[in-house]
N, C-alpha and C positions, 0 to 999 in steps of 0.2 A: 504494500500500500504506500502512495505517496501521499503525503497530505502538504498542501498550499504553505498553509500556517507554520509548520516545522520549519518550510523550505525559505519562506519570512525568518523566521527566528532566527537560523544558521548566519545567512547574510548579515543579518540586527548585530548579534552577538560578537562574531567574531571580528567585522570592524570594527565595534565601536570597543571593544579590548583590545584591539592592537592599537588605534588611536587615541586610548588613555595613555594604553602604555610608552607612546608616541609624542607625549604633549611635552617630554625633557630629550631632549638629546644632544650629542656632540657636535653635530654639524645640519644644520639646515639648508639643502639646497634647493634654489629657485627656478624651476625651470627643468623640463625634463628632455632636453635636446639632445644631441650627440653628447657635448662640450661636459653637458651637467651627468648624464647617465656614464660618460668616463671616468670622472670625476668621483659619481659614488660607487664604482663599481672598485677603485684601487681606495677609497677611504674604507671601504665595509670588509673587502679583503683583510687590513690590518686590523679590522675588529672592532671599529667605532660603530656607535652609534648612528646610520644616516638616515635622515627623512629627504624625500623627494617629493616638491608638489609640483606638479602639471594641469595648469592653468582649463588645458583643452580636454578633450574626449579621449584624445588620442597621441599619446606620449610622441617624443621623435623630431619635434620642431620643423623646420622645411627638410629635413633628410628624405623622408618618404616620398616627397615629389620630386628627385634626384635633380635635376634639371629641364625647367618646363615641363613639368609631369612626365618625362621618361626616367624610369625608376630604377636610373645607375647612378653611382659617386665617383667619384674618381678621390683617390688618395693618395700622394708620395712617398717614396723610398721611409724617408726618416719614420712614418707613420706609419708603416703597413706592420711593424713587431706587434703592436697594440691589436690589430685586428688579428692577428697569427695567433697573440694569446687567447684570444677570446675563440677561435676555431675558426673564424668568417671567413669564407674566400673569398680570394683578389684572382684575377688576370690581367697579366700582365698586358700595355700596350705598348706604349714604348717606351722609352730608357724615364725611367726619375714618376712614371704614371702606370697607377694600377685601378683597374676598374671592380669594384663592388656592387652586389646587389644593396637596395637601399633598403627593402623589404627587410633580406636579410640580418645585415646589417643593425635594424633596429632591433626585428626580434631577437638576434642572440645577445645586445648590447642589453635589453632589457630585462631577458633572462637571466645573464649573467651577473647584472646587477642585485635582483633581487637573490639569487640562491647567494651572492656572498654574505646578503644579510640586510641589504638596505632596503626599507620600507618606500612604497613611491603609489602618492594619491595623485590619481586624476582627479580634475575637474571640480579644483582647488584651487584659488584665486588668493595671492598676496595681497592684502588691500592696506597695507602700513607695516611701520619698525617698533619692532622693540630697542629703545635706545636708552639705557639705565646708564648712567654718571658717565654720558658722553663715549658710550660702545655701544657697537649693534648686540642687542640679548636675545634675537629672536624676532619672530615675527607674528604678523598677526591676520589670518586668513578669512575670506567666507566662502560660500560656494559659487562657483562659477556664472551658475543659473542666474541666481541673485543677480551677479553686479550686470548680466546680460540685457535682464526683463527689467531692471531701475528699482528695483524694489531696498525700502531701506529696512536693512534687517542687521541687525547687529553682531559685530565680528567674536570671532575667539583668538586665543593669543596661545602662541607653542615657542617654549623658551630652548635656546641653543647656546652652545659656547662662541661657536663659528657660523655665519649665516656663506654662503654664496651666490652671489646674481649669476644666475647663468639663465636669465630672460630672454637674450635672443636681442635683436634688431632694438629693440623699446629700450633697454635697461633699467626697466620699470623698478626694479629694489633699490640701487641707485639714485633714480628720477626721486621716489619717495622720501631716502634718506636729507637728496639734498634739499628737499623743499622744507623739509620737517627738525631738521638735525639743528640747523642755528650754527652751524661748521662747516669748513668748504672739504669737499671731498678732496683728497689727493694728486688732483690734476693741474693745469697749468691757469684754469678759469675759476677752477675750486668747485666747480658745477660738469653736469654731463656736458660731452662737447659735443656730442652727435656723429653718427656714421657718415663718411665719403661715401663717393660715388665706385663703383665698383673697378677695383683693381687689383687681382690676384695675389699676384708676384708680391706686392706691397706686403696688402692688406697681411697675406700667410707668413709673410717675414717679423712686422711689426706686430703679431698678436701676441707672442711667448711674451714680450714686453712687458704688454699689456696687462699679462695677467699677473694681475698680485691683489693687495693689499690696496684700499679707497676709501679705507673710513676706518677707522678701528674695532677689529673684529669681524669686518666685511670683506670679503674676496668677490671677485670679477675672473671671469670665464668665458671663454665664447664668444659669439658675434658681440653679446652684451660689454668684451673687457676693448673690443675698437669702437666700441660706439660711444664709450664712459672719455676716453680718450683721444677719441675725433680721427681714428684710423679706416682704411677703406672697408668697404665688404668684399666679400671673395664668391661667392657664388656658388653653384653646386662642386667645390673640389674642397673634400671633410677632413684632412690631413691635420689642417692648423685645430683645426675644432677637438678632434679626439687629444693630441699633443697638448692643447691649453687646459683640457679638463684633468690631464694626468698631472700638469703641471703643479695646479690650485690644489689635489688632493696633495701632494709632497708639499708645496706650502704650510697647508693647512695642517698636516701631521706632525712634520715640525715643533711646530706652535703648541700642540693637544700634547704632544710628547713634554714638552718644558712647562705644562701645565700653567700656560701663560691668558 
């Protein structure tokens, strides 16, 4: 016998106990794109704590529509270890370019993330910072739906040691801190500078840069760590993207490690 109600209850239950148990953790990260799912997939390996929220329905950020909805990536030499560990195949095309499913791609990225341990909600909407004596402490979400249909409904707050924007395009954690903080982020404006116009070579050079530290106790990732710092976009080639998430996880552990 199947009944409704049970099949109710299982779903009720078992979210809403991993999301208590979820409202402290080590690292909160924003965004569940390549950059971010790299990111928690080498922070959860070492045994933190990680929460992942995803804004949309559908984790992966613009990776699943590879290039104008044909649904390959393309990633270089230095990047392709990262997908080797994870299992994902590449083919090769020519010297320094290797072609991925994008599909793939996310689901193993996804997979992978969570069996190492990291929690990851979709369709979960950052909507402010937790900023306790001038550091990010966390965030503060509601659901998706909400901020979609205008409705005002009041947020909840989930506290972390470490937050990281890896929003994508927007740098919406970022955008928030600097409106709200009373402190200029770490850039040359002290505020986001926005993304260029799209330029590969650049933008994939200038992101490892990128990604660090912008506020205390805030990391940047991702499209979101050129867009915090005024670097170009790169377009369907996810090399620099998976590389900047590996990078902010070594950051970030660092940090967790010195118990700072």
């Amino acid at each position: 016998m199947i009944d409704d109600i049970m099949i109710s209850r299982a779903i009720i239950e078992s979210y809403t106990k991993e999301l208590l148990y979820n409202l402290e953790s080590d690292v909160i990260i924003c965004g569940g794109g390549p950059a971010g799912l790299c990111a928690a997939y080498y922070l959860s390996k070492e045994g933190y704590k990680v929460l992942v929220l995803e804004k949309t329905l559908r984790p992966g950020g613009g990776m699943p529509g590879g290039g104008m909805m044909f649904n390959k990536i393309v990633i270089q030499e230095e990047s392709k270890s990262i997908l080797d560990e994870m299992g994902i195949r590449t083919e090769p095309f020519q010297k320094n370019y290797f072609v991925a499913s994008a599909l793939e791609t996310l689901g193993f990225m996804l997979g992978r993330a969570i069996q190492a341990g990291a929690s990851i909600y979709n369709c979960i909407y950052v909507e402010d910072a937790l900023i306790y004596d001038k550091k990010m402490s966390g965030v503060v979400i509601n659901w998706s739906a909400a901020n979609i249909a205008g409705f005002h409904v009041d947020p909840l707050a989930l506290r972390s040691r470490f937050v990281l924007d890896a929003t994508g395009h927007d740098a919406e954690v970022a955008q928030v801190v600097s409106r709200k903080s009373g402190a200029a982020l770490l850039t040359s404006t002290g505020k986001v500078i926005g993304e260029k116009s799209m330029w590969a070579e650049k933008g994939e050079k200038i992101l490892l840069t990128n990604t660090k530290e912008i506020f205390p106790h805030l990391y940047v990732c991702g499209m979101a760590a050129n867009a915090v710092f005024g670097g170009p976009r790169m377009g369907p080639i996810f090399g620099g993207m998976l590389l900047s998430g590996q990078k902010a996880a070594s950051l970030i552990s660092e940090r967790l490690k010195k118990k700072d």
